[in-house]
C-alpha positions as CSV (number, residue, x, y, z in Angstrom):
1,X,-29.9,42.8,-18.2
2,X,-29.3,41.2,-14.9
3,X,-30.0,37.6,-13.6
4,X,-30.6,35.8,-10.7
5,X,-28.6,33.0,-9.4
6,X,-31.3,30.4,-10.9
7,X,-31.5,32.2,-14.1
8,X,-27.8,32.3,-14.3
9,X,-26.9,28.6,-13.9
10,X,-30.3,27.7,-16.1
11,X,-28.2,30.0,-18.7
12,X,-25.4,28.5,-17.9
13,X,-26.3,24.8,-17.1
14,X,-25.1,24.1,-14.3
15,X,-26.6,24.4,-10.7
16,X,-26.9,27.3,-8.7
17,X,-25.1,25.4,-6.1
18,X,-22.2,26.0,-8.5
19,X,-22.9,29.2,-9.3
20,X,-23.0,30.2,-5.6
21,X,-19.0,28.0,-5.3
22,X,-18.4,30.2,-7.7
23,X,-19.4,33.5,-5.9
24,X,-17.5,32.3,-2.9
25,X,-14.6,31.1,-4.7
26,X,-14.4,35.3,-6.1
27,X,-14.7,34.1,-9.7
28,X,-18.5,35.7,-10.0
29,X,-19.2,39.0,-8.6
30,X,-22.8,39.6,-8.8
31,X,-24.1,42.7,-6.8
32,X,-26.9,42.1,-4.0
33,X,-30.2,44.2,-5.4
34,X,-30.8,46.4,-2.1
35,X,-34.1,46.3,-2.6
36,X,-34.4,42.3,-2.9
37,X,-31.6,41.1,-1.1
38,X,-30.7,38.6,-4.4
39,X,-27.8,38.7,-5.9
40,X,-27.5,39.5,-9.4
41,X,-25.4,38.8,-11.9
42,X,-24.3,40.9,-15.6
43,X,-23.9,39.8,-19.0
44,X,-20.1,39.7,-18.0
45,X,-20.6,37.1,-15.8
46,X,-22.3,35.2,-17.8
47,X,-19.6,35.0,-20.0
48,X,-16.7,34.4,-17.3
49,X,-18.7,31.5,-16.4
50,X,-18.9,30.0,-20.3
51,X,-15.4,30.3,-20.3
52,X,-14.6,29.2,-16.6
53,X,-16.8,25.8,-17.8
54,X,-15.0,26.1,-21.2
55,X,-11.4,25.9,-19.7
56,X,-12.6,23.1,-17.3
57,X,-13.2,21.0,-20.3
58,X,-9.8,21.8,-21.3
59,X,-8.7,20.6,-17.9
60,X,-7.8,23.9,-15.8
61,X,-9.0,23.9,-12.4
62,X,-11.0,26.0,-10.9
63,X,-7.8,28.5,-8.9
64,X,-6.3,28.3,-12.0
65,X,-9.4,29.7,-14.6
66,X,-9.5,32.2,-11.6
67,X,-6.1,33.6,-12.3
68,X,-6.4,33.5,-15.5
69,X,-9.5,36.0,-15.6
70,X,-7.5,38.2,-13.1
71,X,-5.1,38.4,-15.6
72,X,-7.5,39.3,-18.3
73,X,-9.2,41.6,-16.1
74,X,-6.0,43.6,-15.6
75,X,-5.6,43.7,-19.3
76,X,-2.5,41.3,-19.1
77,X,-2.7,38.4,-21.2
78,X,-3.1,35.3,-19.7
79,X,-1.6,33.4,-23.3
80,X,2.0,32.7,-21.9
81,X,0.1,31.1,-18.8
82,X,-2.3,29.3,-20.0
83,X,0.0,27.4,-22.9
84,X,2.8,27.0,-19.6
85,X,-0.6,25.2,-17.8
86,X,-1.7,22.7,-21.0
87,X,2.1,22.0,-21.6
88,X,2.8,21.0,-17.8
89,X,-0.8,19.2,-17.6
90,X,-0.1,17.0,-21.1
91,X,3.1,15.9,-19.8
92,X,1.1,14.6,-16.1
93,X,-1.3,13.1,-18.0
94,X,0.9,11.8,-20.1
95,X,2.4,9.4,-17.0
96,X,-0.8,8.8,-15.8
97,X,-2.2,7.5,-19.0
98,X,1.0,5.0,-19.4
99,X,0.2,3.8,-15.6
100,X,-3.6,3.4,-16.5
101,X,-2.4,1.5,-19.4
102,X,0.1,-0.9,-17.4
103,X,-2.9,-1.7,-15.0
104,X,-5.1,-2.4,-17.9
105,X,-2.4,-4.8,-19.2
106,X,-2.5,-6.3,-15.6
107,X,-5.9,-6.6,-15.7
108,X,-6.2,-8.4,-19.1
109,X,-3.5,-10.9,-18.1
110,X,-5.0,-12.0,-14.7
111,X,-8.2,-12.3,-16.8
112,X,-6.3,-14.9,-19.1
113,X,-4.9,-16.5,-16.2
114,X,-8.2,-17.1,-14.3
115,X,-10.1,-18.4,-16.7
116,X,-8.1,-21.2,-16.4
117,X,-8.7,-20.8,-12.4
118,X,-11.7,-22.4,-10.7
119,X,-13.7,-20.5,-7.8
120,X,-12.4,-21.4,-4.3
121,X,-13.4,-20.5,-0.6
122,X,-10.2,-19.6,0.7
123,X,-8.0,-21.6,2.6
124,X,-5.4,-20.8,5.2
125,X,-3.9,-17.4,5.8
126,X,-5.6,-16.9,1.5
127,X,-8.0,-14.1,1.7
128,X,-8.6,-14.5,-2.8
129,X,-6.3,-17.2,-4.5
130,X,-7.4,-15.3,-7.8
131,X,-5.7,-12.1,-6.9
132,X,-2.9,-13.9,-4.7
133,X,-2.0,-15.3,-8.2
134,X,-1.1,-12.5,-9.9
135,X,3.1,-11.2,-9.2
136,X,2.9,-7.7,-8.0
137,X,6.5,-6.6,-8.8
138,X,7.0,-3.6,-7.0
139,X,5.1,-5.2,-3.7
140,X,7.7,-7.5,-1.2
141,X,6.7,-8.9,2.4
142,X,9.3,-6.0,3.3
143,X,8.0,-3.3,2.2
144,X,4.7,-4.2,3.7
145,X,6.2,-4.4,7.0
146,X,7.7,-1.0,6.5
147,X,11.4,-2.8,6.7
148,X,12.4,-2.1,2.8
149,X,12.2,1.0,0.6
150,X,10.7,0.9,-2.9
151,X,13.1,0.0,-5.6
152,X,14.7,3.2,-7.7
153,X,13.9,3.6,-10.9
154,X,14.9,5.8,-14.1
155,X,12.2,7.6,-14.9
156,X,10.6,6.2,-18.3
157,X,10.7,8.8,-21.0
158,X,7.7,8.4,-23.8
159,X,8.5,8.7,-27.3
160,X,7.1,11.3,-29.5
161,X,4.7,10.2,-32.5
């Protein structure tokens, strides 16, 4: 059985915008039908593009789900890469989740503070007392004017639960 674009990303849900990125990005073949002019897609590419949507969710990108089916495609297994991918990927998300956490902290404790804080039309060189009132530690008048260079710092290491 063959599909069309449309039937192909109805099948798949997701737009036939996507599945023609796809086409152009080489990760669906399809074959044009010489007699229509549409391409048209297997019952392979269907499934490559369940998994390519099913390895998004797990956070691989697009170049990456590519090499990945090149790999299976040569009858190579893709295992060793894709655990070396999910490993490296944990540990970035990993730092970004603790700075998305510090700025939530942030967040909660100017909240405290202004509550306490009236509403004011700013007054002077102020552009919004509320935020002006809040320490940014890593921010000096220096480094704004390009004279200073962020402070070092150890990197944090996160402890395993």
């Amino acid at each position: 059985m063959s599909y069309r674009v449309a039937e192909l990303a109805r099948i798949a849900g997701v737009s036939p915008h996507t599945v023609r990125y796809y086409v152009v990005r080489g990760l669906l073949r399809g074959e044009k039908d010489p007699r229509s002019g549409y391409r048209r897609f297997s019952e392979r590419d269907v499934l490559t593009l369940a998994f390519a949507r099913r390895a998004q969710a797990l956070g691989f990108t697009l170049r990456e789900v590519s090499a990945i089916v090149a790999m299976s495609q040569r009858h190579q297994s893709p295992c060793p890469m894709v655990r070396e991918i999910v490993h490296r990927r944990l540990g970035e998300f990993s730092v970004e989740l603790a700075a998305l956490h510090r700025t939530c902290q942030r967040m909660r404790s100017a909240l405290r503070k202004w509550r306490r804080m009236p509403d004011s039309t700013p007054k002077g060189n102020e552009i919004c007392h509320l935020i002006e009132s809040v320490g940014a530690p890593d921010l000096t008048f220096e480094r704004l004017e390009g004279r200073g260079s962020p402070p070092a710092r150890a990197p944090r290491r996160s402890r395993r639960t």
